[in-house]
N, C-alpha and C positions, 0 to 999 in steps of 0.2 A: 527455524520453523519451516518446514517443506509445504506446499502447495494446498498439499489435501489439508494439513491443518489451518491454512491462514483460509483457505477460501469454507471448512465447515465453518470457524469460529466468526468471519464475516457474515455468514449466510449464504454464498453465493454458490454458482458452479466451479468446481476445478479446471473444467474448460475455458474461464473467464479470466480466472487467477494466471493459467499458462499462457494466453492470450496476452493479458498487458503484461508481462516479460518478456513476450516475442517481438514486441509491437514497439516497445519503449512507450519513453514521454511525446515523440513525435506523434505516435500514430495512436494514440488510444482511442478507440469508438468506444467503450465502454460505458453507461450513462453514468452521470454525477454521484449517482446513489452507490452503485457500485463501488467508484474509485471512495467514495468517501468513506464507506465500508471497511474497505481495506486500510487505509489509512486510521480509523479509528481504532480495530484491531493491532497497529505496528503500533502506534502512540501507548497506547498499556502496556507493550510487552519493551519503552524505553526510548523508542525512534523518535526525532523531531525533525518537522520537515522542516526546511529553511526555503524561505521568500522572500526575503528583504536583503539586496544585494547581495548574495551569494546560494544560487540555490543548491538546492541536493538535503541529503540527510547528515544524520549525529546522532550519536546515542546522548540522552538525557542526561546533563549533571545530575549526581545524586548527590541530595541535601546535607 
């Protein structure tokens, strides 16, 4: 998924979306709303984030 589609499908700016890629997990200013945005948009399309002793992503077991 490229830019323009994660940030129309989240709602936000494309300017926002290429921001936290520039910026990483260190520097995000972004507010909560945002990041959580994006993050609900990748979780449909299969991504799981991981926070409990090993973070980062993975794509979703399918059932």
């Amino acid at each position: 998924m490229d830019q323009g589609t994660l940030a129309k499908r989240a709602g936000i700016n494309i300017n926002t979306v290429s921001a936290m890629e520039k910026k990483g997990a260190e520097g995000l200013t972004s507010g909560l709303d945002k990041v959580r945005a994006v993050m609900t948009v990748l979780e449909a399309e299969g991504i799981e984030f991981l926070n409990h002793g090993s973070p980062g992503v993975r794509l979703k077991a399918k059932p």
